[in-house]
C-alpha positions in Angstrom: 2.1 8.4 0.5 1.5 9.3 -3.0 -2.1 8.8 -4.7 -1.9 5.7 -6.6 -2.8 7.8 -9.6 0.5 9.1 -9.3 1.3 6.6 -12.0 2.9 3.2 -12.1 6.7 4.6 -12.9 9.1 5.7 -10.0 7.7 8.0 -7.2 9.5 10.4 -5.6 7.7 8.9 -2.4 9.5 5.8 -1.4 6.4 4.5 -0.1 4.5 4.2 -3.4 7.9 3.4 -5.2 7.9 0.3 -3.3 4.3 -1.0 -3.6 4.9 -0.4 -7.4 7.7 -2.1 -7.8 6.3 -5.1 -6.2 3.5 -4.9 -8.3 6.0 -4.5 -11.3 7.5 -7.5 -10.0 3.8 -9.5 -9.6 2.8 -8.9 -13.1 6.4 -9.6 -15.1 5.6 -12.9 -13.8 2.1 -13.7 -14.2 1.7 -16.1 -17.6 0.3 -14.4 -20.4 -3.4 -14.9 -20.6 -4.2 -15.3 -17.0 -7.1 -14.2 -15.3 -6.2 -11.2 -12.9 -8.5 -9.7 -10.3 -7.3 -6.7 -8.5 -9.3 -6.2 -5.6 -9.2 -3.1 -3.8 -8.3 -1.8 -7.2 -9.7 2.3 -6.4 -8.4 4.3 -10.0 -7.2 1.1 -11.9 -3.1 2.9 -12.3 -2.3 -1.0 -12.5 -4.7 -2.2 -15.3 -1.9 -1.0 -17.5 0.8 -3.5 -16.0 -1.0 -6.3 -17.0 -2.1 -5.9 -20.8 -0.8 -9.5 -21.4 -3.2 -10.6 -19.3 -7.2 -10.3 -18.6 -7.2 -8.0 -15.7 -10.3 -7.4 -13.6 -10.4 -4.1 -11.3 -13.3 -4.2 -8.4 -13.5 -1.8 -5.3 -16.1 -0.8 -2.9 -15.8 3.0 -4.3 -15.6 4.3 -0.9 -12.2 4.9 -0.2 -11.6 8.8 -1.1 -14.5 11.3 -2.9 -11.5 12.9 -5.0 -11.1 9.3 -6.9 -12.1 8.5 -10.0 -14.0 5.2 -9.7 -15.3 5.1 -13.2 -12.8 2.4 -14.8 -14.2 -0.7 -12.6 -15.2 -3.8 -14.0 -17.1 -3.7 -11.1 -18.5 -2.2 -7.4 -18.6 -4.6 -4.6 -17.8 -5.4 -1.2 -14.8 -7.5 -0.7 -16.0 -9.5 1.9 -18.9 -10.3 -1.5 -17.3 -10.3 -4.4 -19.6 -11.0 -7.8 -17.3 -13.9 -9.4 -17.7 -18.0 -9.4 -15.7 -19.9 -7.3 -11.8 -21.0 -8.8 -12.0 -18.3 -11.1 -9.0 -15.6 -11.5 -5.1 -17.5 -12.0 -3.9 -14.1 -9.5 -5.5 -11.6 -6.8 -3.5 -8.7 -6.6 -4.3 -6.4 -3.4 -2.4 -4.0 -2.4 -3.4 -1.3 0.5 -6.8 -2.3 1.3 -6.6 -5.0 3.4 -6.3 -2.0 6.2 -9.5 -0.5 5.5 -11.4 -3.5 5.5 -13.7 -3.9 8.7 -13.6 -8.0 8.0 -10.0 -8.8 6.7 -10.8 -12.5 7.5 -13.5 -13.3 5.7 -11.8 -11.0 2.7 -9.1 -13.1 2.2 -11.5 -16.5 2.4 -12.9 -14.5 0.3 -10.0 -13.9 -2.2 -9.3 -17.1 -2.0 -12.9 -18.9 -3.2 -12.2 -17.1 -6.6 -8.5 -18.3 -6.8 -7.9 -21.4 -8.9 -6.2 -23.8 -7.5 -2.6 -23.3 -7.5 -3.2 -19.9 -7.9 -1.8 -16.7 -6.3 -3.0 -13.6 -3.8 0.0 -10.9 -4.0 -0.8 -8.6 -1.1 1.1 -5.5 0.4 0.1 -3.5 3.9 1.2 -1.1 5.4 2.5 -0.9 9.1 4.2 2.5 9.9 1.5 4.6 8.5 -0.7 7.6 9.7 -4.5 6.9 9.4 -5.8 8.2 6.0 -8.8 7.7 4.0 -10.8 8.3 7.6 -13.2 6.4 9.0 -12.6 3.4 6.5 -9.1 2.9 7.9 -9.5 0.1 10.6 -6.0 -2.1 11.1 -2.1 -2.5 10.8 -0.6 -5.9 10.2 2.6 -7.7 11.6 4.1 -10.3 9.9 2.4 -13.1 12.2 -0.9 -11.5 12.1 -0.7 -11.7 8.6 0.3 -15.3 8.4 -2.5 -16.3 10.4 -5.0 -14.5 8.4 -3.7 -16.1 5.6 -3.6 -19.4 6.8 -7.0 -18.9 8.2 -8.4 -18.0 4.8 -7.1 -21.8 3.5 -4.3 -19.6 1.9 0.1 -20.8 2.2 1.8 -17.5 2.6 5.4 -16.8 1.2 7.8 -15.4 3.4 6.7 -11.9 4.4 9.1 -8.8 3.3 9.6 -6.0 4.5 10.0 -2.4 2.8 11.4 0.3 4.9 14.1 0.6 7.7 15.3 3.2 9.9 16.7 5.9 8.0 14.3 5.6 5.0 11.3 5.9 7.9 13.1 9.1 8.9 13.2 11.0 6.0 9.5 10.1 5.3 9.2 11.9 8.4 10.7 14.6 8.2 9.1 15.5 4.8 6.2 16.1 7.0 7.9 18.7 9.5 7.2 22.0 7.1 3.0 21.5 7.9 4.2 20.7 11.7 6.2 23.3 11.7 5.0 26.3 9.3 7.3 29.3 8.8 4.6 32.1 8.6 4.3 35.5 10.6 1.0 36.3 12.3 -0.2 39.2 13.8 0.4 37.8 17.1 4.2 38.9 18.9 4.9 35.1 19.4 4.9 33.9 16.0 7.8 37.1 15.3 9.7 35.6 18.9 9.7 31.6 17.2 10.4 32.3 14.0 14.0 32.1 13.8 14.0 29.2 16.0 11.8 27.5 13.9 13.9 28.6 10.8 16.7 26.8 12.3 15.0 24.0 13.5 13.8 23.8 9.9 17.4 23.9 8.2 18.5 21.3 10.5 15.6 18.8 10.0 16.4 19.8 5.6 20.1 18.7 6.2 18.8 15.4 8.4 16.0 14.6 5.5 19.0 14.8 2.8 21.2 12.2 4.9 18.7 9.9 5.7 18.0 9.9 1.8 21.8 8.9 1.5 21.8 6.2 3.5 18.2 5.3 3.1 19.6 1.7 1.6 21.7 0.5 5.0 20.3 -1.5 7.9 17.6 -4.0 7.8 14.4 -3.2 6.5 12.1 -4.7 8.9 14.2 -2.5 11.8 11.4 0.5 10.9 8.8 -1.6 8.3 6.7 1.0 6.7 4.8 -2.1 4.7 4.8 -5.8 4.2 4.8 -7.6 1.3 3.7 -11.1 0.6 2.6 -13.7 -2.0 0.5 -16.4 -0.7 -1.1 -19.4 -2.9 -4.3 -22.0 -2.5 -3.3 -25.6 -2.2 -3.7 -27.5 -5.4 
């Protein structure tokens, strides 16, 4: 998946496409004014989304050495966040809950500094490789996350799904060139392979570019790559 410093606008990678148009989505309809707090929030790509509002970014800091960390309102743990109880209107957090060694007492977390009323908008991801090693600890199902949530003293939404067979595919197959590089060495075998790599290489370009086409049939939770949900604290 794309950096989140990619930018906020459409992404080539229909991973990050889909996290950013949820979070589009989250802050077209948060009031004007509210208090936002987005926790988890690494290079801040989302502070610009909510202008009309008072947006908060906090993150551990930990996540990858080739961030930029500097535009924080604050450093902190999530499982010990430095706010008052009842205080942000919305908690946006969006691919962090998996690198969080506690996601429990994160989100009971999250939701002491909701008001009451107020809103966590949360995405995971589910069919993902492990990245930002070692601090990348869980995947989530739909039911896992429910319970989590409820747990926490939290009324989750219904959970979406982003994804599906064929868009899962391609995503794969962009990976297939590092898999399966085209180079000569000096030894004979990598001359003997190369033109079946070559081919197999062709054919995965020609699957990649169908998969694309029809990345928009079938259900999405039939391959989820991430969930997406929007819980709220009991008045």
């Amino acid at each position: 998946m794309d950096k989140p410093s990619a930018g906020v606008d459409e992404s080539a990678d229909p991973v990050r496409a889909s996290v950013n148009a949820f979070v589009r989505k989250v802050a077209a309809g948060a009031p004007e004014g509210a208090r936002v707090l987005d926790a988890g929030a690494g290079e801040c790509v989302y502070r610009a989304l909510f202008s009309r509002q008072r947006y908060v970014a906090v993150d551990r800091g930990v996540g990858d050495r080739a961030w930029d960390y500097g535009k924080l309102d604050a450093t902190a743990d999530l499982e010990r966040l430095p706010h008052g109880d009842a205080t942000f209107d919305l908690v946006l957090c969006t691919e962090t809950l998996e690198h969080v060694a506690q996601p429990g007492r994160v989100l009971s977390e999250l939701a002491r500094v909701l008001k009451p009323g107020g809103s966590l908008a949360l995405s995971v991801p589910f069919l993902h490789p492990v990245h930002q090693a070692p601090h990348d600890y869980f995947r989530y199902t739909p039911h896992g996350l429910k319970m989590l949530l409820e747990a926490a003293g939290l009324r989750p939404g219904a959970v979406e799904a982003a994804g599906g067979y064929f868009l899962y595919l391609y995503w794969q197959l962009q990976a297939l060139p590092a898999h399966l590089p085209l180079g000569l060495g000096l030894r004979p075998r990598t001359w003997l392979t190369w033109p079946l790599r070559a081919a197999i290489r062709l054919a995965a370009a020609f699957l990649r570019g169908s998969a694309w086409r029809l990345r928009r049939t079938g259900a999405p939770d039939a391959r989820p790559l991430q969930y997406f949900v929007i819980a709220r604290r009991a008045e």
